[in-house]
C-alpha positions as CSV (number, residue, x, y, z in Angstrom):
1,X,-43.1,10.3,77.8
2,X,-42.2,13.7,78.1
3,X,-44.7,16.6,78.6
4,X,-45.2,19.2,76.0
5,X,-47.2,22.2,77.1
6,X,-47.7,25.4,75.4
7,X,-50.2,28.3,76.5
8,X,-52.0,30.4,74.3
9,X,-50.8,34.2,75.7
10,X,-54.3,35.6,73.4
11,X,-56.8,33.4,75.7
12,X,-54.7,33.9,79.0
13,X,-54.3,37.4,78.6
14,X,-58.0,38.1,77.2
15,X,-59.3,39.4,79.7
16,X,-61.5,41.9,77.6
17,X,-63.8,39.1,77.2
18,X,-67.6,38.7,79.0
19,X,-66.9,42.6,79.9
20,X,-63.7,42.7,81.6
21,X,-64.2,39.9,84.2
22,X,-62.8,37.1,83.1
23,X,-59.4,35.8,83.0
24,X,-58.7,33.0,80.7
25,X,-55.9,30.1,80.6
26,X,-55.4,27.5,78.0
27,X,-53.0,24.9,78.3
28,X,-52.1,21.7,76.3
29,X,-49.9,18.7,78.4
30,X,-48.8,15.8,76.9
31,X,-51.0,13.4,79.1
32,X,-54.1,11.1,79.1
33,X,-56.9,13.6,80.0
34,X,-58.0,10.8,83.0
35,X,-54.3,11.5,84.5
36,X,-54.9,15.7,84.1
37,X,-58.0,15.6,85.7
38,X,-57.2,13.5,88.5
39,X,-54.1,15.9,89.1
40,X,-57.1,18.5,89.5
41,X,-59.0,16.7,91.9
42,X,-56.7,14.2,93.9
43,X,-56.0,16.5,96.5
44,X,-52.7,14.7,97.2
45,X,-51.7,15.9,93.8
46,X,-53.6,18.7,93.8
47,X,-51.9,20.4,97.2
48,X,-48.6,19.5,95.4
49,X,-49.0,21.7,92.5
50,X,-51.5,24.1,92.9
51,X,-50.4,28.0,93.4
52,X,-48.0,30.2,91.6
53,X,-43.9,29.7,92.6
54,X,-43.0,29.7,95.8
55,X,-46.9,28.8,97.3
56,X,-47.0,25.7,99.0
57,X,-50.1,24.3,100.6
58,X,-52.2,22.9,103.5
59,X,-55.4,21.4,103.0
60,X,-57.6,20.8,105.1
61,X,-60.7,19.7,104.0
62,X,-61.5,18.7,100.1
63,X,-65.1,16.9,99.5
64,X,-64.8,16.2,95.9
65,X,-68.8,16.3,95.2
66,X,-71.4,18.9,94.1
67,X,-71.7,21.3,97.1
68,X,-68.1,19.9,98.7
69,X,-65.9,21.7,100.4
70,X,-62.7,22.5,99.4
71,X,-60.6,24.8,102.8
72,X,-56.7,24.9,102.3
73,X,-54.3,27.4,103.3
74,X,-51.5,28.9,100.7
75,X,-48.2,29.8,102.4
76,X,-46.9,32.8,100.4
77,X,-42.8,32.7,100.0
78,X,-42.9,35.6,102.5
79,X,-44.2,34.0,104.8
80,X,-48.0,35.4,104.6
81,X,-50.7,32.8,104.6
82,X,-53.9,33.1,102.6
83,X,-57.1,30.9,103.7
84,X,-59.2,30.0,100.5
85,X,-62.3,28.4,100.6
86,X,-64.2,27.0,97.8
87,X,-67.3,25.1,96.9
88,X,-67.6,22.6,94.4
89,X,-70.6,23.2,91.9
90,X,-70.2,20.4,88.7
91,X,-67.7,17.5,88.9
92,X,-67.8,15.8,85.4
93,X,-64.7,13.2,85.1
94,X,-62.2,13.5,83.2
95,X,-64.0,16.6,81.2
96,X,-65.2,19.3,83.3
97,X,-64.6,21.1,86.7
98,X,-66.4,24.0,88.3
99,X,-65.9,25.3,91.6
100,X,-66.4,28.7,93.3
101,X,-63.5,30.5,95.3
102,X,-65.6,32.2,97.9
103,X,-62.8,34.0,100.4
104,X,-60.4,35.2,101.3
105,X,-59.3,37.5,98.9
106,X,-62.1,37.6,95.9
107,X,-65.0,35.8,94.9
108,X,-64.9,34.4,91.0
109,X,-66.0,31.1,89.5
110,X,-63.9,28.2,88.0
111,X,-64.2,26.5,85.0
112,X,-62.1,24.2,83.6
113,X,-62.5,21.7,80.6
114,X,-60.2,19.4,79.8
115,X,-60.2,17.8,76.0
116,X,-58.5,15.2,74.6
117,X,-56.2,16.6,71.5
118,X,-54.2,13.6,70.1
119,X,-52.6,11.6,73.0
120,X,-52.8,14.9,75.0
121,X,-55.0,17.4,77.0
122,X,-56.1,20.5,76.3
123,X,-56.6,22.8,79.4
124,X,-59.2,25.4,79.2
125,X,-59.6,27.8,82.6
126,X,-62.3,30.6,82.9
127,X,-62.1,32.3,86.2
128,X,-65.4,34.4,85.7
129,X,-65.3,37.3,88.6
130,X,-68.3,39.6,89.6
131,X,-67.5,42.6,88.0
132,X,-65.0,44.0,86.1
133,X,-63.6,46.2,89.3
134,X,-63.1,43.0,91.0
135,X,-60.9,41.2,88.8
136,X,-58.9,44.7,88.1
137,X,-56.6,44.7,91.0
138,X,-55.4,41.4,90.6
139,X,-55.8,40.7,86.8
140,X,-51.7,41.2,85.9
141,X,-50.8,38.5,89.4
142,X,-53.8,35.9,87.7
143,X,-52.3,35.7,84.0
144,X,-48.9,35.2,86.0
145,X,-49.8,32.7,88.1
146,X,-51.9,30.8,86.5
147,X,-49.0,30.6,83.9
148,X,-47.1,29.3,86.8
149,X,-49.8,27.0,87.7
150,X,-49.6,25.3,84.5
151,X,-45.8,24.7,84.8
152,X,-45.6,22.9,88.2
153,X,-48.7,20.8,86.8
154,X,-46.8,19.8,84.3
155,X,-43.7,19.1,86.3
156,X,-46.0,17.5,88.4
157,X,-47.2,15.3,85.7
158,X,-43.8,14.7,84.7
159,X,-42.5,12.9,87.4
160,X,-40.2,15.7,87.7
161,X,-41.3,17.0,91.5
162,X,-42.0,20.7,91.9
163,X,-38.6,22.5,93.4
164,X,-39.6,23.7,96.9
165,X,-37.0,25.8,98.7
166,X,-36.3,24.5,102.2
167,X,-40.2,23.3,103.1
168,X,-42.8,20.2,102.5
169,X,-45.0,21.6,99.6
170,X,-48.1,19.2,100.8
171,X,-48.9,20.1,104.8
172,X,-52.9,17.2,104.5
173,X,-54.5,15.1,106.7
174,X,-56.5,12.2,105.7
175,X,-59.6,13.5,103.5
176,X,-62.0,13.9,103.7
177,X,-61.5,15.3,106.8
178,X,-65.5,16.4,107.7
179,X,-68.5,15.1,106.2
């Protein structure tokens, strides 16, 4: 079956909303919501899609509970590499995800419903951020990649691979890697 996605530009670009510090993403892919969520928290999956074009990743260590630990590197297409670390607040399969991105480059919190919407799944991302001043510098790169985010899941989800120029887009050990 072929994925159908379409993103609604007045959520993903609203970020006017909860005063100025929040970016939101919606999303509908033609998929069981069991297959979408576990594309979010499979980390096998998850390395393979996650980040905008270009971003590959290296995980290395994903705890998939309340208070787990999620550490993975994102190689940038120049070459820079960005250490992320998050922590995992409210696991509720297949409907809900919150986790908060605590370094390197900003602090904000993660929510993400997912809602079944005849044979398919509805998306729905808040990244909530401190303040308005915090989300300001990088608002225009979020709605951009998060855009692209969508697209490799989907591609992901399609069976039809995510194009990687020259490099393994999934650099994992075994997981959980620490307790």
């Amino acid at each position: 079956m072929a994925l159908k996605r379409s993103i609604d530009n007045t959520q993903m670009m609203d970020t006017l909303k909860n005063d100025g510090r929040e970016v939101r993403t919606s999303s509908t892919i033609a998929a069981p919501r069991e297959r979408v969520f576990a594309a979010w928290t499979e980390p096998e999956q998850l390395a393979r899609w996650w980040g905008p074009n270009g971003f590959t990743n290296t995980f290395h260590r994903f705890e998939l509970k309340p208070d787990g630990i999620w550490e993975f590197t994102m190689h940038g297409p120049d070459g820079h590499d960005f250490h992320n670390t998050c922590l995992f607040r409210r696991i509720e399969p297949p409907g809900y995800l919150e986790f908060d991105h605590l370094k390197e480059m900003h602090f904000y919190k993660a929510m993400v419903t997912f809602t079944e919407v005849e044979g398919s799944t509805r998306i729905d991302w808040t990244m909530r951020f401190n303040t308005p001043e915090e989300l300001a510098p990088v608002r225009a790169f979020i709605a951009k990649a998060n855009a692209e985010n969508m697209d490799k899941l989907e591609k992901e989800l399609n069976g039809s691979g995510i194009p990687h120029i020259g490099e393994n887009p999934v650099r994992a050990g075994n997981f959980p890697r620490r307790p």
